[in-house]
Structure formats: structure tokens, C-alpha cells
PDB file of N, CA, C and O in Angstrom:
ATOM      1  N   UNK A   1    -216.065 -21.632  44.463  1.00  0.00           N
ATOM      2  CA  UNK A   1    -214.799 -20.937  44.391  1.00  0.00           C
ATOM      3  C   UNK A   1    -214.280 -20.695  45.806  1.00  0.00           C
ATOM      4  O   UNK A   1    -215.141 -20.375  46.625  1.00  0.00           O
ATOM      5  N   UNK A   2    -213.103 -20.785  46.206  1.00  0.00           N
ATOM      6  CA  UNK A   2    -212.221 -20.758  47.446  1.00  0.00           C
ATOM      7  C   UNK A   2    -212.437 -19.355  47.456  1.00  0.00           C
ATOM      8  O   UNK A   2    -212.423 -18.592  46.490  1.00  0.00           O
ATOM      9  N   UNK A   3    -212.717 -19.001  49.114  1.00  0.00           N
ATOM     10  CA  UNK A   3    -212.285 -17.473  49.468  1.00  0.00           C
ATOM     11  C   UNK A   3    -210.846 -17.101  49.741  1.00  0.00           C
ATOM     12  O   UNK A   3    -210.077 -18.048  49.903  1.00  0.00           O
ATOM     13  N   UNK A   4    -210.319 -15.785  49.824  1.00  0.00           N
ATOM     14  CA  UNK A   4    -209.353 -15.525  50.044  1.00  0.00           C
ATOM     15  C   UNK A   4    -208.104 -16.113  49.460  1.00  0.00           C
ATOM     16  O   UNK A   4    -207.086 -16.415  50.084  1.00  0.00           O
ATOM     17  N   UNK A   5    -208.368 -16.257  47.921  1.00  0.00           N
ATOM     18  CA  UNK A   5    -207.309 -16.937  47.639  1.00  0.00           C
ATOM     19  C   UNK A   5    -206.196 -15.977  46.731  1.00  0.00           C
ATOM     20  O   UNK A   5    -205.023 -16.289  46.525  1.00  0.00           O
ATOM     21  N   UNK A   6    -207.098 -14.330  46.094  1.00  0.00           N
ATOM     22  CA  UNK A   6    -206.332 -13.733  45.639  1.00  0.00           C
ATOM     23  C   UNK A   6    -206.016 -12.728  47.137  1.00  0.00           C
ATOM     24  O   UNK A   6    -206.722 -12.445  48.105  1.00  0.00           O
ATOM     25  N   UNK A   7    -204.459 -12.354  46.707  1.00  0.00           N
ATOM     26  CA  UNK A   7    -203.948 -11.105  46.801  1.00  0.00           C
ATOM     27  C   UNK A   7    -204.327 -10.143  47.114  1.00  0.00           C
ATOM     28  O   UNK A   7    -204.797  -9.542  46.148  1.00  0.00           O
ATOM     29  N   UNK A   8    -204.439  -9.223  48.666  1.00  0.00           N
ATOM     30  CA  UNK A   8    -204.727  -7.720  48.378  1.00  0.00           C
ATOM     31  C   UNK A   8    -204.648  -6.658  47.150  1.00  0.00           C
ATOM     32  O   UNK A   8    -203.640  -6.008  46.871  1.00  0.00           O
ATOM     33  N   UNK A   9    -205.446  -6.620  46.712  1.00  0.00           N
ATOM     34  CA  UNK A   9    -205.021  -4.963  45.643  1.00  0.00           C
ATOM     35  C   UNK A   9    -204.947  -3.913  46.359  1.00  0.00           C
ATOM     36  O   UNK A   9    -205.798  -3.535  47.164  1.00  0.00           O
ATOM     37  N   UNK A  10    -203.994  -3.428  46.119  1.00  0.00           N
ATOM     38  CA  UNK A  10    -203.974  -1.505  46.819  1.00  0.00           C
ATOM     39  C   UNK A  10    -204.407  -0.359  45.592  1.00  0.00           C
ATOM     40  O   UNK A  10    -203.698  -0.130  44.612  1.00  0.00           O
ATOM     41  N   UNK A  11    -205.113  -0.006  45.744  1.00  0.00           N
ATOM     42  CA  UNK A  11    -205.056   0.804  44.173  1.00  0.00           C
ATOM     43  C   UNK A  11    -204.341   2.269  44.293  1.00  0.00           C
ATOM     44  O   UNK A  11    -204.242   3.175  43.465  1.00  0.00           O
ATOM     45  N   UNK A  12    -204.047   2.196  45.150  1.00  0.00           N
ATOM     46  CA  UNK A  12    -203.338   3.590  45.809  1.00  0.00           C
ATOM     47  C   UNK A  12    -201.746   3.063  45.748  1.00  0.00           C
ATOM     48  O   UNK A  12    -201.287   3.766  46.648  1.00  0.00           O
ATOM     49  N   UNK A  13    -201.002   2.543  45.425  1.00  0.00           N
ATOM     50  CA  UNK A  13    -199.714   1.951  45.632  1.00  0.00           C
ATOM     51  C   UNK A  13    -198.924   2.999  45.192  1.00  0.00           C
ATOM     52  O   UNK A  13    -199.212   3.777  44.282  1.00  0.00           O
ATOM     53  N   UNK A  14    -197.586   2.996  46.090  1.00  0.00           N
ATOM     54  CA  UNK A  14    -196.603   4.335  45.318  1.00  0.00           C
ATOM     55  C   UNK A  14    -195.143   3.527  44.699  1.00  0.00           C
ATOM     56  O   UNK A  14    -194.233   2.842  45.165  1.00  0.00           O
ATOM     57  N   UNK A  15    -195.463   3.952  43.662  1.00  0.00           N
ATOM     58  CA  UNK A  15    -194.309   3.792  42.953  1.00  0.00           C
ATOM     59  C   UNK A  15    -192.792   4.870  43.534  1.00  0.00           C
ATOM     60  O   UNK A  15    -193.102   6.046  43.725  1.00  0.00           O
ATOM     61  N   UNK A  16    -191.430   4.549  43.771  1.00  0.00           N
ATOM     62  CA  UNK A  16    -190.339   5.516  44.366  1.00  0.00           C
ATOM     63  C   UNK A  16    -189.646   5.369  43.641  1.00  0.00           C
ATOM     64  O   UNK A  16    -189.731   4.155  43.460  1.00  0.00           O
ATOM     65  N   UNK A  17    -188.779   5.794  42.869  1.00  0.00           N
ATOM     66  CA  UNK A  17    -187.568   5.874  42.511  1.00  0.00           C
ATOM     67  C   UNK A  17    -185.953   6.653  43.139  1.00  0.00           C
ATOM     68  O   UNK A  17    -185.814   7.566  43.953  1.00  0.00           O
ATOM     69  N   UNK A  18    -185.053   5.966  42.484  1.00  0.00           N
ATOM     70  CA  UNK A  18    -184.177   6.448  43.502  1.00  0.00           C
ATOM     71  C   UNK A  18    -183.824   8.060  42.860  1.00  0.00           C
ATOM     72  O   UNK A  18    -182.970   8.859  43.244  1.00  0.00           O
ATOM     73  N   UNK A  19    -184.783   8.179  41.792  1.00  0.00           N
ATOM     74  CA  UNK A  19    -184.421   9.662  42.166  1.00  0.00           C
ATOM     75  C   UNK A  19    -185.117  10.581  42.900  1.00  0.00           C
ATOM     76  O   UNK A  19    -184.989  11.800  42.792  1.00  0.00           O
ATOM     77  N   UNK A  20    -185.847  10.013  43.638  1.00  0.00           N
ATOM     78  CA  UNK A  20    -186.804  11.108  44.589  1.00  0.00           C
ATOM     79  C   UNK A  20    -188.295  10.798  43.618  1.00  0.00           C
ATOM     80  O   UNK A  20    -189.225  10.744  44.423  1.00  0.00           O
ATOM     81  N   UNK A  21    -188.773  10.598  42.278  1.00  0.00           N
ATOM     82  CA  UNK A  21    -190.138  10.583  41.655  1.00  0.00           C
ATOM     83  C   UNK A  21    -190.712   9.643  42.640  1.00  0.00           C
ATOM     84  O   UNK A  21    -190.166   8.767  43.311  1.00  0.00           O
ATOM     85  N   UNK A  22    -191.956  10.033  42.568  1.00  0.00           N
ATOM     86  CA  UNK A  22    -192.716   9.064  43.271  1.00  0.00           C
ATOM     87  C   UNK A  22    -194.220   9.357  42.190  1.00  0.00           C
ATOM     88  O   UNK A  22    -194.609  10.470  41.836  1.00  0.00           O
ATOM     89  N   UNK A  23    -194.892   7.965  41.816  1.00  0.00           N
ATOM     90  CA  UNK A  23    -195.718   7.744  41.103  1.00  0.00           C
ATOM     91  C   UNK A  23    -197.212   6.763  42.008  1.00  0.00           C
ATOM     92  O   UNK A  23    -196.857   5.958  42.868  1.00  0.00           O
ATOM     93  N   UNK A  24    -198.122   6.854  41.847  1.00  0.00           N
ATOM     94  CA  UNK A  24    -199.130   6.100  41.985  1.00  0.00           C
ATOM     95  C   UNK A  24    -199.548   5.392  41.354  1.00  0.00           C
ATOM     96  O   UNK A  24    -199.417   5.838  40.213  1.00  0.00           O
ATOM     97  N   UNK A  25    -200.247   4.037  41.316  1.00  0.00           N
ATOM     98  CA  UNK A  25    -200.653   2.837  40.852  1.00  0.00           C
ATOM     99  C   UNK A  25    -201.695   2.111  41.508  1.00  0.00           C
ATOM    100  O   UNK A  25    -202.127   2.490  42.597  1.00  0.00           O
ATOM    101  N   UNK A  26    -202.046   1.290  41.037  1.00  0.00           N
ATOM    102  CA  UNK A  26    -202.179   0.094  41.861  1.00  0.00           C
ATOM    103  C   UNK A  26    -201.781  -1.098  41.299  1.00  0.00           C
ATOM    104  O   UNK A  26    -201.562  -1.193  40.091  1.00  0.00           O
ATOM    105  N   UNK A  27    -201.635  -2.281  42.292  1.00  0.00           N
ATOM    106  CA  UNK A  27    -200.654  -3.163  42.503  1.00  0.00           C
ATOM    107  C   UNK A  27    -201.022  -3.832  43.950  1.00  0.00           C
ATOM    108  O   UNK A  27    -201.618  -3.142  44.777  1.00  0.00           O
ATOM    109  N   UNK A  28    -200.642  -5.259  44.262  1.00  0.00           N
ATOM    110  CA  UNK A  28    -201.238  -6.403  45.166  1.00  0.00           C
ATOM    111  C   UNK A  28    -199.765  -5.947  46.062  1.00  0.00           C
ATOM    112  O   UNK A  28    -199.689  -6.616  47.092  1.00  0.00           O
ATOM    113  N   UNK A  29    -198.492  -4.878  45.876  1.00  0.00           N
ATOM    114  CA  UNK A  29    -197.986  -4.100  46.881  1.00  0.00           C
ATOM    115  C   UNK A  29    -197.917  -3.132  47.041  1.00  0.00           C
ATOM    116  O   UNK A  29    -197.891  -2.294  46.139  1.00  0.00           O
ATOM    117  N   UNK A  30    -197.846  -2.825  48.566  1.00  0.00           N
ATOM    118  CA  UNK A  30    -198.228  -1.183  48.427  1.00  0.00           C
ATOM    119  C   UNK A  30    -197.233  -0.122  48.277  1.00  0.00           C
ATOM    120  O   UNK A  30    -197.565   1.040  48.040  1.00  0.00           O
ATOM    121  N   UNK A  31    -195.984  -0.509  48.414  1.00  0.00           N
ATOM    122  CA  UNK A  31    -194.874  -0.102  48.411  1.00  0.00           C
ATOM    123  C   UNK A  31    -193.549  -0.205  47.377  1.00  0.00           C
ATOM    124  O   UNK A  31    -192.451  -0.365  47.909  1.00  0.00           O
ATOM    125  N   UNK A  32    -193.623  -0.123  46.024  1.00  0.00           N
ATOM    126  CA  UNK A  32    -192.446  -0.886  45.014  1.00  0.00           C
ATOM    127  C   UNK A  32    -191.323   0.081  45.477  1.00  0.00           C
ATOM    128  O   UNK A  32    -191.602   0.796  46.439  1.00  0.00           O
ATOM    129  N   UNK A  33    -189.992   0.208  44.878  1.00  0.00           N
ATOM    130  CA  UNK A  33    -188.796   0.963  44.602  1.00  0.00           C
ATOM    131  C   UNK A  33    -188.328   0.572  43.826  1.00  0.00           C
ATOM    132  O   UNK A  33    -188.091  -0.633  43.902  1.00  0.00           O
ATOM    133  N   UNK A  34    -187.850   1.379  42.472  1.00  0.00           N
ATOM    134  CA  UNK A  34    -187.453   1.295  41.546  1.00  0.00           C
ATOM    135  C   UNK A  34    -186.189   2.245  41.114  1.00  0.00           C
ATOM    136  O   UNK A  34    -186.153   3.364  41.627  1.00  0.00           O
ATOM    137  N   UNK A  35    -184.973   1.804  40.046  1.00  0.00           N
ATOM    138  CA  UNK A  35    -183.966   2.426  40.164  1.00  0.00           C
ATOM    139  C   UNK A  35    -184.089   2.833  38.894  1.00  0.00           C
ATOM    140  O   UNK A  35    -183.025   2.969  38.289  1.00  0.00           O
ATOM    141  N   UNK A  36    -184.883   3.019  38.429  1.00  0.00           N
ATOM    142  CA  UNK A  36    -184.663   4.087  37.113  1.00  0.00           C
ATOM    143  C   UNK A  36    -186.424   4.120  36.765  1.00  0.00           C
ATOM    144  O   UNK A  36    -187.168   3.142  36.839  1.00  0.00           O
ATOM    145  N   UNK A  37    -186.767   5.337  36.427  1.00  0.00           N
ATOM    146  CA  UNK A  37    -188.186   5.814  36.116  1.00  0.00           C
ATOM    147  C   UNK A  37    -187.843   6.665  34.718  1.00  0.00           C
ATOM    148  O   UNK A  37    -186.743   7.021  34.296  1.00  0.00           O
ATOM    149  N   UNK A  38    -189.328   6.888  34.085  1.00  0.00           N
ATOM    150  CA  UNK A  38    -189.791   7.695  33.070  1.00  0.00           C
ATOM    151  C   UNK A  38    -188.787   9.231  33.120  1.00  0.00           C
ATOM    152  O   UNK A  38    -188.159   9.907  32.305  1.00  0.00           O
ATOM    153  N   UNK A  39    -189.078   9.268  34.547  1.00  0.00           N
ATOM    154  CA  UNK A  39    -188.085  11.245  34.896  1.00  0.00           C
ATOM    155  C   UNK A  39    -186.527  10.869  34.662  1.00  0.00           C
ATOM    156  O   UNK A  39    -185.688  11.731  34.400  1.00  0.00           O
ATOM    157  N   UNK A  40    -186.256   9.619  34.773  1.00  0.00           N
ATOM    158  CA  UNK A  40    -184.601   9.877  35.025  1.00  0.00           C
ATOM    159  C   UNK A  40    -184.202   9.089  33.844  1.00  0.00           C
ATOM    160  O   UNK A  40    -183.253   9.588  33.238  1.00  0.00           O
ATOM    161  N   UNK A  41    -184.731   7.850  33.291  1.00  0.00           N
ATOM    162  CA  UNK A  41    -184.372   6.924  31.965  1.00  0.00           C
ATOM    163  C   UNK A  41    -183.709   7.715  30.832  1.00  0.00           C
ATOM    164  O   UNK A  41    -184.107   8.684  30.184  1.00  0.00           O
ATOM    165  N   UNK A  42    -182.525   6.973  30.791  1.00  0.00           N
ATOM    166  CA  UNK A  42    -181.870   7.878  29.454  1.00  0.00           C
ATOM    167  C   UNK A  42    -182.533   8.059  28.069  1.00  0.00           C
ATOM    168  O   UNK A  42    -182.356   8.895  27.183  1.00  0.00           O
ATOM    169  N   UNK A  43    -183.364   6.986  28.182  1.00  0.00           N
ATOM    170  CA  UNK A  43    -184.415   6.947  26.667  1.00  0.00           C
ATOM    171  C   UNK A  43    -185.130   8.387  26.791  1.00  0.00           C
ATOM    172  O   UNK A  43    -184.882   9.324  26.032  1.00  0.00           O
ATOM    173  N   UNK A  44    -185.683   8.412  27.427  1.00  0.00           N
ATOM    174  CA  UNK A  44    -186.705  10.081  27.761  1.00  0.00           C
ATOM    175  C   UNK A  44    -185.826  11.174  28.109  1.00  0.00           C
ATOM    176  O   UNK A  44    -186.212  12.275  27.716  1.00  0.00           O
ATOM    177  N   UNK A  45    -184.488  11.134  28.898  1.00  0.00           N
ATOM    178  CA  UNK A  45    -184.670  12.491  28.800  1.00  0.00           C
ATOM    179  C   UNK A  45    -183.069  12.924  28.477  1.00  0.00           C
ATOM    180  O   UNK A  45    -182.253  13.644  29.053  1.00  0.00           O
ATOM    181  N   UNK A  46    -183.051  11.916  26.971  1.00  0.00           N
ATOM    182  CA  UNK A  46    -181.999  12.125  26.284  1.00  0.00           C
ATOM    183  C   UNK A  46    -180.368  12.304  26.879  1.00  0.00           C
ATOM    184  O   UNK A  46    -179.516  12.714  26.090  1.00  0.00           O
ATOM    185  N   UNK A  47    -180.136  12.103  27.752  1.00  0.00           N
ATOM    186  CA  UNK A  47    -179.068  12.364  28.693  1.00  0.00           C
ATOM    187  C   UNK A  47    -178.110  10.913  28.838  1.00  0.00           C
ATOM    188  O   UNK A  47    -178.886   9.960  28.764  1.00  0.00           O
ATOM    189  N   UNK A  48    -177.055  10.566  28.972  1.00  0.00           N
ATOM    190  CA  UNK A  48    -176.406   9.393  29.066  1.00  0.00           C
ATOM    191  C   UNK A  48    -176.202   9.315  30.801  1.00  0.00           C
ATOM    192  O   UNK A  48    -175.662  10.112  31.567  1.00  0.00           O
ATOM    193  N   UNK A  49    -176.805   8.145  31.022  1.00  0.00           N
ATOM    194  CA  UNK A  49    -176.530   8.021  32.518  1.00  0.00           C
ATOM    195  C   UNK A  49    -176.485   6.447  32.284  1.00  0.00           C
ATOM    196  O   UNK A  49    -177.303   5.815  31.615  1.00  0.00           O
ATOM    197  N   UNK A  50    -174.926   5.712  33.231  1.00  0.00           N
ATOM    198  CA  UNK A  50    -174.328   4.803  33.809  1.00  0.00           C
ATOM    199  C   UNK A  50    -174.853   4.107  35.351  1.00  0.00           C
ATOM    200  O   UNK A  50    -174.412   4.294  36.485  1.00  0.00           O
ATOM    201  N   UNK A  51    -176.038   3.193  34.831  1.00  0.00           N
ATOM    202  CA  UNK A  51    -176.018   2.620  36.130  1.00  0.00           C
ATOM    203  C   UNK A  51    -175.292   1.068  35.882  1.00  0.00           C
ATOM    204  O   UNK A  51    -175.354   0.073  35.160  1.00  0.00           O
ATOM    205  N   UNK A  52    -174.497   1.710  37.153  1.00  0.00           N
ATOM    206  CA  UNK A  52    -173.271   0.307  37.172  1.00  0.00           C
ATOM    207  C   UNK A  52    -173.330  -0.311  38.549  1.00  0.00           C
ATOM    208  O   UNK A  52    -172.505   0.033  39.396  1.00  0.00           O
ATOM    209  N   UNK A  53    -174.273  -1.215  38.818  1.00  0.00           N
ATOM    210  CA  UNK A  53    -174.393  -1.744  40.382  1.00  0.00           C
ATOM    211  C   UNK A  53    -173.497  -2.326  40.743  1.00  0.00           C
ATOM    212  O   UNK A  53    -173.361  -2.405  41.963  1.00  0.00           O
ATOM    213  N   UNK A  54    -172.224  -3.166  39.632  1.00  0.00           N
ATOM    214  CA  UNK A  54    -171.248  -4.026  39.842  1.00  0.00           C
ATOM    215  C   UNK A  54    -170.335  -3.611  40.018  1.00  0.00           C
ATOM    216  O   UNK A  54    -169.478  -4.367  40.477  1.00  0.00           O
ATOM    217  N   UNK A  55    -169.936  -2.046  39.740  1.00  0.00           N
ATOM    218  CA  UNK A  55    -168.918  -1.320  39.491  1.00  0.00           C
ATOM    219  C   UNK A  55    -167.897  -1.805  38.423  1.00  0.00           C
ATOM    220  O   UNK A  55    -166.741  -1.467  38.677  1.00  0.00           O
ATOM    221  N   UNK A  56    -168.065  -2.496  37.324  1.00  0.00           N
ATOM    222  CA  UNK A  56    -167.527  -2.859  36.481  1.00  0.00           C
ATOM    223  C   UNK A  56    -166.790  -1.639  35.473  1.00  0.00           C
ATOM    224  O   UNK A  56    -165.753  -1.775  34.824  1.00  0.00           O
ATOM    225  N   UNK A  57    -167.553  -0.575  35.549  1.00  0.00           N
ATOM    226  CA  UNK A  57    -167.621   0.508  34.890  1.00  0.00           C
ATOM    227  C   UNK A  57    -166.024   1.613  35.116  1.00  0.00           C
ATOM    228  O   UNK A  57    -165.208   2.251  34.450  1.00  0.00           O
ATOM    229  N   UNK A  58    -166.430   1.161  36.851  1.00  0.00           N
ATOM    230  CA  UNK A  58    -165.333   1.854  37.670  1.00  0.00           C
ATOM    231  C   UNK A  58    -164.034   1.058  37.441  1.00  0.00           C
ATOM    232  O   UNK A  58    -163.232   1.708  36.771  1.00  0.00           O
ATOM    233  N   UNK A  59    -163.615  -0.106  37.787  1.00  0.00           N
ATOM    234  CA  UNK A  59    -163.169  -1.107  37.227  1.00  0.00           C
ATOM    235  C   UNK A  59    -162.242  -1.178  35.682  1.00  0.00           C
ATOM    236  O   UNK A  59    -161.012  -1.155  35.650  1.00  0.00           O
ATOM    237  N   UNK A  60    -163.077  -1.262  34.534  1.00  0.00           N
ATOM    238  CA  UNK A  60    -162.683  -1.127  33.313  1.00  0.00           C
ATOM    239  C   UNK A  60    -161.528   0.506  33.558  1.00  0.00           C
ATOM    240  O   UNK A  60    -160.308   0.627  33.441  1.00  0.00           O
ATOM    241  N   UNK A  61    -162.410   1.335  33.859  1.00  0.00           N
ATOM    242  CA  UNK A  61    -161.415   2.879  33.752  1.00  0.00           C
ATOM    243  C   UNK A  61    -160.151   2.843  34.463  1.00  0.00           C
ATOM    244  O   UNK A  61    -159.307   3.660  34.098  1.00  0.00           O
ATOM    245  N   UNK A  62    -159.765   1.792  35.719  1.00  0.00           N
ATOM    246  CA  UNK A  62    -158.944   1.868  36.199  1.00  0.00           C
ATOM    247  C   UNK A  62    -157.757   1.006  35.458  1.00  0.00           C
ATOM    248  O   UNK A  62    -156.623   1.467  35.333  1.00  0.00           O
ATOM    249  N   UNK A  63    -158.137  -0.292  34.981  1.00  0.00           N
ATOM    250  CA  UNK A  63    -157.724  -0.998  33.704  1.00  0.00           C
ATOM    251  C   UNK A  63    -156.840   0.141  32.674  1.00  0.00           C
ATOM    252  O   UNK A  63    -155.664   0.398  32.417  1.00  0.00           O
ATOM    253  N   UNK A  64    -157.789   0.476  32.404  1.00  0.00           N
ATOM    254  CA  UNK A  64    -157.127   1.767  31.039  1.00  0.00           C
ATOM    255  C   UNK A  64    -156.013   2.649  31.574  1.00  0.00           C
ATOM    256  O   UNK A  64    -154.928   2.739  31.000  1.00  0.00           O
ATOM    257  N   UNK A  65    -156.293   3.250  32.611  1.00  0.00           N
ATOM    258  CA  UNK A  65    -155.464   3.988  33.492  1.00  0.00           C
ATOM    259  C   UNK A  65    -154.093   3.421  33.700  1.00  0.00           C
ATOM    260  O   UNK A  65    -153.121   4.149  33.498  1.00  0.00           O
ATOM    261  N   UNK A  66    -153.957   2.340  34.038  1.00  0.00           N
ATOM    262  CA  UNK A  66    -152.633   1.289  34.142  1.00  0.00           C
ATOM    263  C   UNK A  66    -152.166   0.780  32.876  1.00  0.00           C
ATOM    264  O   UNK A  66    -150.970   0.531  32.729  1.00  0.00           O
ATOM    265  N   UNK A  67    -153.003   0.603  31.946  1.00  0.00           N
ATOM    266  CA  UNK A  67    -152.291   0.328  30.562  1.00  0.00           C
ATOM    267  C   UNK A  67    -151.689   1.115  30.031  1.00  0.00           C
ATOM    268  O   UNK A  67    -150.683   0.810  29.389  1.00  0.00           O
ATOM    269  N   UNK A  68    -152.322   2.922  30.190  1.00  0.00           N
ATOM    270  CA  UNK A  68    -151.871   4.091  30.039  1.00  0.00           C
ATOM    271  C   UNK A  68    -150.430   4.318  30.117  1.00  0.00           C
ATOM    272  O   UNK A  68    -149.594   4.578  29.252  1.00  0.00           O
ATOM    273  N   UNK A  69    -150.333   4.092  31.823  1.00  0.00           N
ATOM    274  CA  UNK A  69    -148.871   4.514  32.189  1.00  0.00           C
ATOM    275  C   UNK A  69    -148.146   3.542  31.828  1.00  0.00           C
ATOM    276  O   UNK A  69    -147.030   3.822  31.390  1.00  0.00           O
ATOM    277  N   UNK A  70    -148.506   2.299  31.893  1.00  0.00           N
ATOM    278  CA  UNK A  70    -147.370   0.982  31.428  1.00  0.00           C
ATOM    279  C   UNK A  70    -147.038   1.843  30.031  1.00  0.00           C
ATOM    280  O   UNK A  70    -145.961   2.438  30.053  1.00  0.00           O
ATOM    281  N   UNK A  71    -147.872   1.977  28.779  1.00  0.00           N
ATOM    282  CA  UNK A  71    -147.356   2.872  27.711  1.00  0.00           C
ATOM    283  C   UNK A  71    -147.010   3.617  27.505  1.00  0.00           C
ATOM    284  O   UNK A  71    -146.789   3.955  26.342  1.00  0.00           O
ATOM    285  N   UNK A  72    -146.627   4.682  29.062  1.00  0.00           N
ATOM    286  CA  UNK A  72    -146.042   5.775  28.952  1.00  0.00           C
ATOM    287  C   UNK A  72    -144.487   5.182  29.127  1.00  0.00           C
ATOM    288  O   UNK A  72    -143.542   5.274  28.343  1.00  0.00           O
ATOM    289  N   UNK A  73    -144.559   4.569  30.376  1.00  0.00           N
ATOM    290  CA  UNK A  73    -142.995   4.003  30.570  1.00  0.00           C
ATOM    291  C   UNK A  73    -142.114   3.018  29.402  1.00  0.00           C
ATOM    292  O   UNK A  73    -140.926   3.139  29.102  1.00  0.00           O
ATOM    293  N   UNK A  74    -143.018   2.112  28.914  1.00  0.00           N
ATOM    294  CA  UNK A  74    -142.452   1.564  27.543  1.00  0.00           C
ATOM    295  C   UNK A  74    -141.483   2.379  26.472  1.00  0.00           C
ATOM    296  O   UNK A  74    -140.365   2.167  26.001  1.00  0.00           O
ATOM    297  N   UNK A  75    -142.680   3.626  26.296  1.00  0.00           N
ATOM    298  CA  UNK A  75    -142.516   4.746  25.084  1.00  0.00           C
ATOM    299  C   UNK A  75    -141.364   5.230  25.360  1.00  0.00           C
ATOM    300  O   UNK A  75    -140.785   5.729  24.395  1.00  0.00           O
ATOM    301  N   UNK A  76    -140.668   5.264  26.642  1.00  0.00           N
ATOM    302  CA  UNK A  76    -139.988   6.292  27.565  1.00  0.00           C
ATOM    303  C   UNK A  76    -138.264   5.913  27.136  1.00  0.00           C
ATOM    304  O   UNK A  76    -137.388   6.748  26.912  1.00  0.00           O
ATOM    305  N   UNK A  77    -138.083   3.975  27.103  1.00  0.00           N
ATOM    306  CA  UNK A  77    -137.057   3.453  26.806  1.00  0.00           C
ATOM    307  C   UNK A  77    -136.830   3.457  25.457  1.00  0.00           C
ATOM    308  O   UNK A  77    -137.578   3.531  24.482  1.00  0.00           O
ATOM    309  N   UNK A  78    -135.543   3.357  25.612  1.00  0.00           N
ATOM    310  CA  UNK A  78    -134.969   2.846  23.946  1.00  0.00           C
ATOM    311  C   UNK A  78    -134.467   1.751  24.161  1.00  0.00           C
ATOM    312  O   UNK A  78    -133.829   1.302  25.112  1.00  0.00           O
ATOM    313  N   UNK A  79    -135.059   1.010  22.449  1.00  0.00           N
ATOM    314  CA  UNK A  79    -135.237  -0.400  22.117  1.00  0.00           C
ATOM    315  C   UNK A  79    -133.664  -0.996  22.478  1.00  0.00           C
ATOM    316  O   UNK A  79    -132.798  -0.123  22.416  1.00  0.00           O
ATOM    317  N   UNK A  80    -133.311  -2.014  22.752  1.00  0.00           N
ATOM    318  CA  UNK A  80    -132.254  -2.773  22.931  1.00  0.00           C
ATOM    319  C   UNK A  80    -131.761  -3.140  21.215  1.00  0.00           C
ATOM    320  O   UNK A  80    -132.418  -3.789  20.401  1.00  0.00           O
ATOM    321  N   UNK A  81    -130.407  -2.495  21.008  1.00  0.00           N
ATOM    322  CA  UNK A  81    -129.887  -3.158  19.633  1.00  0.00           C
ATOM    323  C   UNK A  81    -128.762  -4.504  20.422  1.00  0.00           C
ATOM    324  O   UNK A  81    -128.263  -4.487  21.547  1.00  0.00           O
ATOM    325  N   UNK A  82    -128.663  -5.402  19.507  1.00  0.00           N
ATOM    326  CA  UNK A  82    -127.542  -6.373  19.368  1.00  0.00           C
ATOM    327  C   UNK A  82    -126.584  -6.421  18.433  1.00  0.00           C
ATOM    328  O   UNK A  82    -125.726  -7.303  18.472  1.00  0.00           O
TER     329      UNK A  82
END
């Protein structure tokens, strides 16, 4: 069998999240970061939270916002008779 062919293990590895949790493991890195954990996941702690990295989210609302007022100004005229 070849030496050195696996991977360091760290068994001490810290798990981070971007909400500040920090977890221990081990893992062949010693360092992960992660953007959603057990403490913050909407599944666990029942709460609705929007992660939108694309800003698509932001985006769509501004969409609505402009369709809004276009339907305010529409509503505003009266129809053309002939």
C-alpha cells in the first residue's frame, strides 16, 4: 500500500456559520464556513428567513413596486370614448 496517499484528518475541525455558531467535527479540513446551520435553519427554528445571494428577491419586489404605480396611474385616467 502507497504511503501518504490519504488526506490529513483534523478531528478537532470547526464548523462557522455566518451566524456567529461555531460547531466542532472532524473533517480532512480544518476550517469549513457555512451559511446556514441547525441554530439559524428555518426548518428548526420555525422562523421564515430569505437567503437570497442573487438578490432576485430584492429584484422581484421592485418589479411589483412599478407595476403598482403603473396601476395606480392607469386607474387614475378615464377610458377614451369614440
Amino acid at each position: 500500500m502507497k504511503k501518504d496517499t490519504h488526506p490529513t484528518y483534523y478531528p478537532d475541525a470547526k464548523i462557522i456559520c455566518a451566524c456567529g455558531n461555531t460547531l466542532t467535527t472532524g473533517s480532512t479540513l480544518k476550517e469549513i464556513r457555512v451559511e446556514i446551520c441547525s441554530k439559524c435553519h428555518p426548518f428548526f427554528t420555525g422562523k421564515q428567513k430569505l437567503v437570497d445571494t442573487a438578490k432576485r428577491v430584492d429584484r422581484f419586489k421592485k418589479l411589483m413596486e412599478k407595476r403598482e404605480e403603473i396601476r395606480k396611474k392607469v386607474k387614475g385616467k378615464s377610458p377614451k370614448k369614440s
